[in-house]
N, C-alpha and C positions, 0 to 999 in steps of 0.2 A: 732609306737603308733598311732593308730585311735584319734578322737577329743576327741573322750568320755575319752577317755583312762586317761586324763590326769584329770580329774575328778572323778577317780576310778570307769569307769566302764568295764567289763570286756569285750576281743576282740569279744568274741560269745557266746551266749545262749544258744551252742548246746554240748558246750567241758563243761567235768567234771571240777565241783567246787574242787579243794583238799583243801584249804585253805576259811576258810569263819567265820570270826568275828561279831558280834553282842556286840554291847555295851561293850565292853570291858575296865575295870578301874582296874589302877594297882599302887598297893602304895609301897613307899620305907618306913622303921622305922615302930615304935609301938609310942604307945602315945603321946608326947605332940611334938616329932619328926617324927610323921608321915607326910608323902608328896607322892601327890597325881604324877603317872609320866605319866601315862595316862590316858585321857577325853573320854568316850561314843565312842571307835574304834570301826568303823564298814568297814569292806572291807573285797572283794572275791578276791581269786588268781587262774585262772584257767589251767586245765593242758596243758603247750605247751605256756605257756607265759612267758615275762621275765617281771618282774616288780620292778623299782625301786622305793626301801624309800627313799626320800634325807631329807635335813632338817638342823635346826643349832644344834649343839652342843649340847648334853643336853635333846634335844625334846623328847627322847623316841624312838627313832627308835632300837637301840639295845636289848633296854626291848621288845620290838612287836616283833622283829626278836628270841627272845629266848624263850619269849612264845608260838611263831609256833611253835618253835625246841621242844616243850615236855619238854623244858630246865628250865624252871620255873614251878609252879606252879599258873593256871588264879584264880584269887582270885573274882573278879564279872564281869558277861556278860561271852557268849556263844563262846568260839573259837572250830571248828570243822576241824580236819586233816582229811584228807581222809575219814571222814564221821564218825569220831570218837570222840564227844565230850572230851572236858579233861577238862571242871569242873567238878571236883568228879571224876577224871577218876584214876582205880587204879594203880598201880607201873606197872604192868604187861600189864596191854595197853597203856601205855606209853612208854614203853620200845620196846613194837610190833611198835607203830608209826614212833619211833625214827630209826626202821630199814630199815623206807620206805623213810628217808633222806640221803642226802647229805649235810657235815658242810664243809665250806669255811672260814677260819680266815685269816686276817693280819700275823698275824704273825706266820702261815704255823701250827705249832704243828707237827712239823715234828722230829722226831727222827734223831739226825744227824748220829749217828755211822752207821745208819742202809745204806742200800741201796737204792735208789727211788724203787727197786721194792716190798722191804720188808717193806718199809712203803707204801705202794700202799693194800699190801695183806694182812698187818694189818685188813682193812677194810673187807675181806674177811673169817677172822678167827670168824669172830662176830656167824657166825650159823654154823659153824663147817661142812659144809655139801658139802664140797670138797676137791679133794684129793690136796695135796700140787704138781704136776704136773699143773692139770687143773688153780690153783689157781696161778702157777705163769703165765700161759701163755694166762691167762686174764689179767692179770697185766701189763703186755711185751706188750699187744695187745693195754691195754689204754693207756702207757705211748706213744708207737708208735702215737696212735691217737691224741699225746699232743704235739707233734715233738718231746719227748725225747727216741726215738730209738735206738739210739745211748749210752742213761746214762741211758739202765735200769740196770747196776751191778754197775755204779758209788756209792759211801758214796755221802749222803745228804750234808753233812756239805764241798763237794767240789762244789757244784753247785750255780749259782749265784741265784740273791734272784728272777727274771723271771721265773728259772729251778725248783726253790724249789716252786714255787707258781703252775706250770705248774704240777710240781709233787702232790701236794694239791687237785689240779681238780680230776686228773687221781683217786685219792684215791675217793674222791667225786662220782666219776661217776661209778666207775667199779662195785658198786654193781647193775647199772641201777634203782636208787631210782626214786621217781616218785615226786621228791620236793628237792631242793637247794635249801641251806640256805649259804648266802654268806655274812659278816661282813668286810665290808673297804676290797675287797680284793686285790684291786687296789695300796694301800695307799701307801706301801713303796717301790713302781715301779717307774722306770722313766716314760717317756710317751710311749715309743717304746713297754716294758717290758708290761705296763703297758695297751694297745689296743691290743699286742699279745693275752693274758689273756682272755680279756673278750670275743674277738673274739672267741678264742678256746671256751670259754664256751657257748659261746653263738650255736656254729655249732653243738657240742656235745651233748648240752641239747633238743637241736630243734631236732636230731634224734631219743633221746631217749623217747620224747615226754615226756619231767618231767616239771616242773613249776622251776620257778626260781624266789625268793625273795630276792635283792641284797640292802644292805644298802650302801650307799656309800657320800660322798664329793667332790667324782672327774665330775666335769663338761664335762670331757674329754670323757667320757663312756657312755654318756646319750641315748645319741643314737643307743644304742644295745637297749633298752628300747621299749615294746608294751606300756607300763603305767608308767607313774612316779605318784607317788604319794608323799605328801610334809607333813611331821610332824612340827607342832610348836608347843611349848611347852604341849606337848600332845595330840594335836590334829590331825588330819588330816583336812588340810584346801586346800580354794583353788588352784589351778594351777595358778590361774593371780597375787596370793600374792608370788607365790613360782616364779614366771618371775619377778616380779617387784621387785624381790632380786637378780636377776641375768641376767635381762636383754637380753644383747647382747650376752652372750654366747647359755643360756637358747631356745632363739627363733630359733638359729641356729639350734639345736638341734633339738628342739622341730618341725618346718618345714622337717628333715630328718624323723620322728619317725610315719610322717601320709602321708605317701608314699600312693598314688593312690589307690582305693580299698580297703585298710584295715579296713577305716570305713563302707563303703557298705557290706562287709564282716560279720561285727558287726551286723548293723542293722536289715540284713534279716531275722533274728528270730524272731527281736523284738515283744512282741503285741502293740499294738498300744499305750493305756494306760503308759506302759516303756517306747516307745521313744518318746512321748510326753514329759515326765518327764524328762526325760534323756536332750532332745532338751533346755526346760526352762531353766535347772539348767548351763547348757553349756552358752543360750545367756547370761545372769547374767553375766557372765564372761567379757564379750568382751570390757562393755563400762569401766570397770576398765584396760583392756588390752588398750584399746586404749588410757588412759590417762596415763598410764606410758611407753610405749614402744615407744624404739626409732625408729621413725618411718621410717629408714634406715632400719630394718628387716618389713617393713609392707605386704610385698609381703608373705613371708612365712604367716601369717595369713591372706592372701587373696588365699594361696591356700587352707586353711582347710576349710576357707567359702565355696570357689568353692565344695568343697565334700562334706562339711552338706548340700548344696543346692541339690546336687544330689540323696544326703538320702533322704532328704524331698520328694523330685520328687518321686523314688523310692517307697519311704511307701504310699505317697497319690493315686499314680499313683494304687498299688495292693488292696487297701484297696477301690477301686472304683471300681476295675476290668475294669480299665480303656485300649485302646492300648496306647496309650501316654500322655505326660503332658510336656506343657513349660511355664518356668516364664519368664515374659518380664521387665525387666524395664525401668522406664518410665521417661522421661526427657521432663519435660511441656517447658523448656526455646527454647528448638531443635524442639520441639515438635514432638518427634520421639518415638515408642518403641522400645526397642534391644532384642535380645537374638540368643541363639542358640537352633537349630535344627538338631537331630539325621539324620543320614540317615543311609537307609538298610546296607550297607558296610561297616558301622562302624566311617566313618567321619561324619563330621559336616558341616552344614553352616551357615554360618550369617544373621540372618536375621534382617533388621533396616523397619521396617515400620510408617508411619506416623499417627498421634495417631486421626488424623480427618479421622479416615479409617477403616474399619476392626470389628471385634467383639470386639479384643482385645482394640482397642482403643475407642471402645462405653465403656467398662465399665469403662476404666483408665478416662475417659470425664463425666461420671455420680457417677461413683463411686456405681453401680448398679450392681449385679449380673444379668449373664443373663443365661440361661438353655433353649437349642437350639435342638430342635431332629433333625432337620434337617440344615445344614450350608447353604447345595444353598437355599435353599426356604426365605432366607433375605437378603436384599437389601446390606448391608454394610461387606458381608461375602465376603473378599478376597480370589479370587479361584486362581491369580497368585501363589501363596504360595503352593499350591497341583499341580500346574505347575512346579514348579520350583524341585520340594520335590520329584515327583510322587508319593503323598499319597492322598486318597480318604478320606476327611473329611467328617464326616456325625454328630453325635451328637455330640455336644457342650457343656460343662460347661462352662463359663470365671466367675473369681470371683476377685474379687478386693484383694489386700493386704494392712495394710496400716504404715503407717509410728507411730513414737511414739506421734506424734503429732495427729494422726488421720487423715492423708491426705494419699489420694492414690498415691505411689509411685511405686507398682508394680502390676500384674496381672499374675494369676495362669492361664492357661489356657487348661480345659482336652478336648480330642479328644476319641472319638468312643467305645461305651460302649463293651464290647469286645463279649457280648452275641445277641450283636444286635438292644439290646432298648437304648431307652434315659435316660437320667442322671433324675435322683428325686431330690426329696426336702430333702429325707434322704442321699443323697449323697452330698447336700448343708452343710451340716450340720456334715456330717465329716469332709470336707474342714475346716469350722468352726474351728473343734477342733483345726487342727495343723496349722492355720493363726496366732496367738500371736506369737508364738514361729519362727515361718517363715517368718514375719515382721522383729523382730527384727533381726535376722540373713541378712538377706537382706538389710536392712539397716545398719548394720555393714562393712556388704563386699562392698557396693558403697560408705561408706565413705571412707575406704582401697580406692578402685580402684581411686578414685580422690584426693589424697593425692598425 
């Protein structure tokens, strides 16, 4: 799971929406016993993701999960299957959506007399439209694919509740639906039984390129997760309220789920506008992170800063048409800048320069933007650094970052307009936009980094 992810947004802008909610409110009772179980949901699920609902007890997460299923009826607000409205949607396209699912329960719904493979081909009788041959030896083929190769002529009711869950998927998948729906399916597994499971589903569905919307409680699963997303009492709320209920397990997790790249990945669609937005809503987050997390997990959220920085970098750097961009931070007590610098091969190096020195430390010392067409043609342009690097620096932006307090704590600094000219005053003024948002991120991961 990328950063965003865990703020409901989805991995990429480029993969089909199947799943896409707009204000969604859903009430239990009539009259003076009605009760409201879900507030204004709004979230996309898109295809070739897995995404978990967690939540307490009660929240509504089972009602969300059944009204994706076609399994209810959406009473107000927009929910869209596969491009298929279903407020007002009739019997007959409901029942067309329902065939582009996969259902995943707790407690299997498995026919025990039968065989794993005759409850697998159950799922295949739904359109009639193969011969009982083909139709077992797709069945044989998924249960194979589930490690039950060996119990496809086994009765259900001799297999243990691992085998009958593994048998569940098979059924789930063998039609190749292009959406999983999965309630607790974890629940009454031990742990073994219980990361077998998701694993399998997690390989199978990433093949078949279907979306996966998994409700669950098991802390233990999280981590097959692109997105978690957290219901309280009806809502979808934060990620930092859904960590600061689970803490130490949560951030474990949460650290495996934004593996290198995945958010670059996200990003490069974005328009600017999006991850601008995207970026604010995410810092918002952090300074409630960092006042309830123990800060024995602080490194895992000092690696997700390390990769919004690199977003940041990324979207400012294209949105300039710039060749490069580095942020330095700035340490007046040392009075040094730091950062790192790309090189052609793909490593890095360090660079520490001293902040009475350089372009980058004229503007962390004035707190002054400077816009340079040319780097050698100024006295205080360090050329060791294009020695060191072997890169030819020519036009310059540097622009201050700054802290919540309004002090410059960092410096953005782009290099070499990639068409040949110098940086403008319009390209000041996009930096602009994503500086709030790039501050405070920045200042989030050097209070991590000195903790």
């Amino acid at each position: 799971m990328g950063p965003l992810a865990a703020l409901g947004i989805p991995e990429t802008s480029t993969t089909e929406t199947v799943i896409s909610a707009r204000g969604v409110n859903h009430y239990y009772g009539t009259g003076a016993l009605r009760k409201q179980i879900l507030f204004d949901v709004s979230v996309d699920v898109m295809a070739g993701e897995i995404v978990i609902l967690t939540g307490p007890s009660g929240s509504g997460k089972t009602t969300l999960l059944t009204l994706s299923g076609a399994l209810r009826s959406i009473e107000e607000g927009s929910l869209k299957i596969l491009g298929q409205e279903l407020n007002g949607a009739s019997r007959d396209e409901l029942v067309r959506v329902r065939r582009n699912m996969g259902f995943i329960f707790q407690a299997h719904n498995l026919i025990e007399a039968l065989t794993a493979c005759q409850n697998v081909q159950m799922a295949l009788q739904l359109d009639g439209s193969r011969s009982r041959a083909e139709s077992r030896r797709m069945c044989a083929k998924m249960l194979e694919a589930v490690g039950l190769g060996h119990r496809v002529d086994y009765p259900v009711g001799q297999l243990s509740g691992g085998q009958k869950q593994r048998v569940a998927i098979a059924r789930a998948l063998v039609r190749n639906p292009k959406i999983i729906l999965a309630d607790e399916p974890t629940a009454a597994l031990d742990r073994a039984s219980g990361r077998e499971v998701v694993e399998i589903l997690q390989k199978l569905a990433k093949e078949q390129g279907c979306a996966i919307l998994l409700v669950t409680h098991d802390n233990r699963i999280l981590d097959v997760a692109n997105r978690i997303l957290t219901l309280e009492d009806g809502r979808i709320v934060s990620f930092a309220s859904g960590i600061a209920a689970n803490a130490s397990y949560l951030l474990g997790a949460f650290s495996q789920l934004h593996r290198k790249g995945d958010l670059m990945k996200y990003v490069r669609d974005l328009s600017d506008k999006q991850f601008i937005e995207i970026a604010e809503r995410v810092t918002q987050e952090f300074e409630q992170l960092l006042n309830t997390l123990d800060l024995g997990n602080a490194e895992a959220m000092a690696a997700l800063l390390d990769e919004l920085l690199d977003c940041f970098a990324f979207k400012i750097k294209n949105r300039l048409n710039a060749d490069r961009i580095t942020v330095y931070l700035v340490n007046f007590e040392k009075g040094t800048l730091r950062s790192k610098m790309a090189r052609e091969d793909g490593g890095s190096i360090d660079i520490e320069i001293p902040i009475t020195g350089g372009i980058a430390g004229q503007v962390a010392r004035t707190g002054e933007t400077l816009n340079i067409p040319d780097a050698y043609e100024v006295p205080y342009f360090d050329r060791e650094i294009d020695k060191r690097t072997g890169y030819r620096t020519r036009s310059v932006l540097c622009m201050p970052i700054m802290d919540s307090k309004q002090r410059v704590f960092a410096v953005a600094q782009l290099l070499n307009k990639l068409d040949g000219g110098a940086f403008t005053a319009e390209d000041e003024r996009k930096v602009t936009d994503f500086a709030n948002a790039l501050g405070l991120i920045v200042e989030s991961w050097t209070r991590l980094r000195q903790r």
